[in-house]
Each structure stands twice: as C-alpha cells, then as structure tokens.
C-alpha positions as CSV (number, residue, x, y, z in Angstrom):
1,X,28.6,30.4,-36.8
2,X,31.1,29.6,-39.6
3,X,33.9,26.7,-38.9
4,X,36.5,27.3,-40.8
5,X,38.3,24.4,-39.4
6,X,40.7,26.4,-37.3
7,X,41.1,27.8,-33.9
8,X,42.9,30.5,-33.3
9,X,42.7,30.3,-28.8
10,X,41.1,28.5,-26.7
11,X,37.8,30.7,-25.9
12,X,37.8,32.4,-22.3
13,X,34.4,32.3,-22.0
14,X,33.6,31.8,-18.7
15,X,29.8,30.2,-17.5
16,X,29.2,31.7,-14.4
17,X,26.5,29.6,-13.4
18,X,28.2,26.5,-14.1
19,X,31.6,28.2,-11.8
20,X,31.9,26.6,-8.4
21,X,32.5,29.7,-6.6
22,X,33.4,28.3,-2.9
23,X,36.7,29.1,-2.4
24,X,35.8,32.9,-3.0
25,X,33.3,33.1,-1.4
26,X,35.0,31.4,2.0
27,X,38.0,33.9,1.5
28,X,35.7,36.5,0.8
29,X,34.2,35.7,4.4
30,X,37.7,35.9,6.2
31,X,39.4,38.6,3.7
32,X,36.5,41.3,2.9
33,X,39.2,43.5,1.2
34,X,39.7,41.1,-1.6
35,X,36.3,42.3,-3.5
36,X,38.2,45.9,-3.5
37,X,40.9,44.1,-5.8
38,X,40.5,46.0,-9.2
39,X,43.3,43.8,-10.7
40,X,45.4,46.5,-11.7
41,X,48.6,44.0,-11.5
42,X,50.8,46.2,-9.3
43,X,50.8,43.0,-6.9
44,X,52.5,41.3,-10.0
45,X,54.7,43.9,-11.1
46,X,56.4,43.7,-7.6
47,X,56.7,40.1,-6.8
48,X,59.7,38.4,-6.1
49,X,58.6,35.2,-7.6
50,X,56.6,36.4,-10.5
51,X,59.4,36.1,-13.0
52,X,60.2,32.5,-11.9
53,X,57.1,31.0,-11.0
54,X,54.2,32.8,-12.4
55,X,52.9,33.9,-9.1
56,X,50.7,36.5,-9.1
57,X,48.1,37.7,-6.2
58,X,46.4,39.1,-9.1
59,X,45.8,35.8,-10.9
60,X,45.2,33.6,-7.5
61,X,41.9,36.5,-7.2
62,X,41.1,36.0,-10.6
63,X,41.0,32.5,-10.6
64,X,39.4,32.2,-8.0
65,X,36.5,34.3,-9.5
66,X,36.4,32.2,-12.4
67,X,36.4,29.1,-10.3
68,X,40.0,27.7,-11.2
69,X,42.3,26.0,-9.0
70,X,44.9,28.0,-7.8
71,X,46.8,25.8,-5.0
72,X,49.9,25.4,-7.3
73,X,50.0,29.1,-7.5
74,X,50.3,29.3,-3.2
75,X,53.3,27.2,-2.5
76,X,55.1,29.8,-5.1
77,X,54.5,32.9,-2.6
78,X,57.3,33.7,-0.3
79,X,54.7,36.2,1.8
80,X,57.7,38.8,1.5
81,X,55.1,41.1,1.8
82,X,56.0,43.6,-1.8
83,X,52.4,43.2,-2.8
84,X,50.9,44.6,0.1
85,X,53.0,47.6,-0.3
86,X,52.4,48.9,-3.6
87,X,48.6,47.7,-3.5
88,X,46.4,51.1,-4.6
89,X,43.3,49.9,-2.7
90,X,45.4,48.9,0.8
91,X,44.3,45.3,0.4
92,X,46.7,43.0,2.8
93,X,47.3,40.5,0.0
94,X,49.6,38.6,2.7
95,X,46.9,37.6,5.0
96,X,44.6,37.0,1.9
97,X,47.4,34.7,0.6
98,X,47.6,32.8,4.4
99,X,44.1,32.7,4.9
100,X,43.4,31.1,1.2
101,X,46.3,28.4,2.3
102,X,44.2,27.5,5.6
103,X,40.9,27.2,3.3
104,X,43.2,25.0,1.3
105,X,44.6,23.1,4.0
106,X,41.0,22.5,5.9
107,X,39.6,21.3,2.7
108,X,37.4,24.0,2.2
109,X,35.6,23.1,5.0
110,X,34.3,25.5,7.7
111,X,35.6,24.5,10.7
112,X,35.3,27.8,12.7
C-alpha cells in the first residue's frame, strides 16, 4: 500500500476478534430483541436528546457491537420513551436502555 503521507479519516476498521464483546452479549441475555435492531435510525430521528447530546439508541447498539464504551451516551437518555414508539421491529429500546444501565452499574458482573 502507497503512503502518501496523508490521511484522509481515521479507518473504521473494526477487528472483531480483538472486540471485547461482553456488554452485548450480557444485554443480549436480558434484551433478546436487541439482535432484531436493523439500525434504521428511527430511534434517533425521534429522540429528545439527540440534537443536544448525541444520544442515540441506535449508536449505544452499535457500539456496543463494535466493543466501544457507551456509558457517557446512558446518562443522556431521558427514557421518554419516543424510541420505542416509532421502532419498525417493536424492540422496547427503554428497557434495553435500563437494563444496559444495571449491567453498567453491577460492573458487568452477573449477579443474578
């Protein structure tokens, strides 16, 4: 590959054997719905917060997939519950919100 000594982005190339994948998988356990998301951004489009915040159930899925942190993103939600509504698959993206803040709060360990 040429260098041209440039960089146009930062590459989004993400190693999914190198992704630590626990948080997902431990929502995925409590919220089975959330592998239905097809991140079609309707959550987004809806969201009180979005504008102000950058909240977005939509991106707190996706980084979760990719193995990001997303805990800044949860204290933004208000859990008005506008997501939920316009969601095409019928996921309850409020209880998927609440239950990723008790994974967060626990630690990510499973107490239950």
């Amino acid at each position: 590959m040429m260098d041209f000594g440039f960089v146009l982005s930062k590459s989004s190339t993400v190693d999914l054997n190198k992704v630590d994948l626990s948080m997902y998988r431990q929502l995925e356990k409590l919220s089975p719905d959330v592998r239905t998301c097809m991140a079609c951004g309707s959550c987004s489009a809806t969201c009180t917060a979005a504008p102000y915040s950058g909240m977005s159930v939509r991106k707190v899925i996706l980084g979760l997939q990719r193995g990001n942190d997303v805990s800044a993103m949860l204290s933004n939600c208000m859990l008005c519950g506008k997501c939920t509504m316009v969601c095409p698959r019928g996921i309850n993206t409020r209880n998927l919100i609440l239950n990723l803040c008790r994974i967060h709060e626990t630690g990510g360990r499973n107490d239950r």
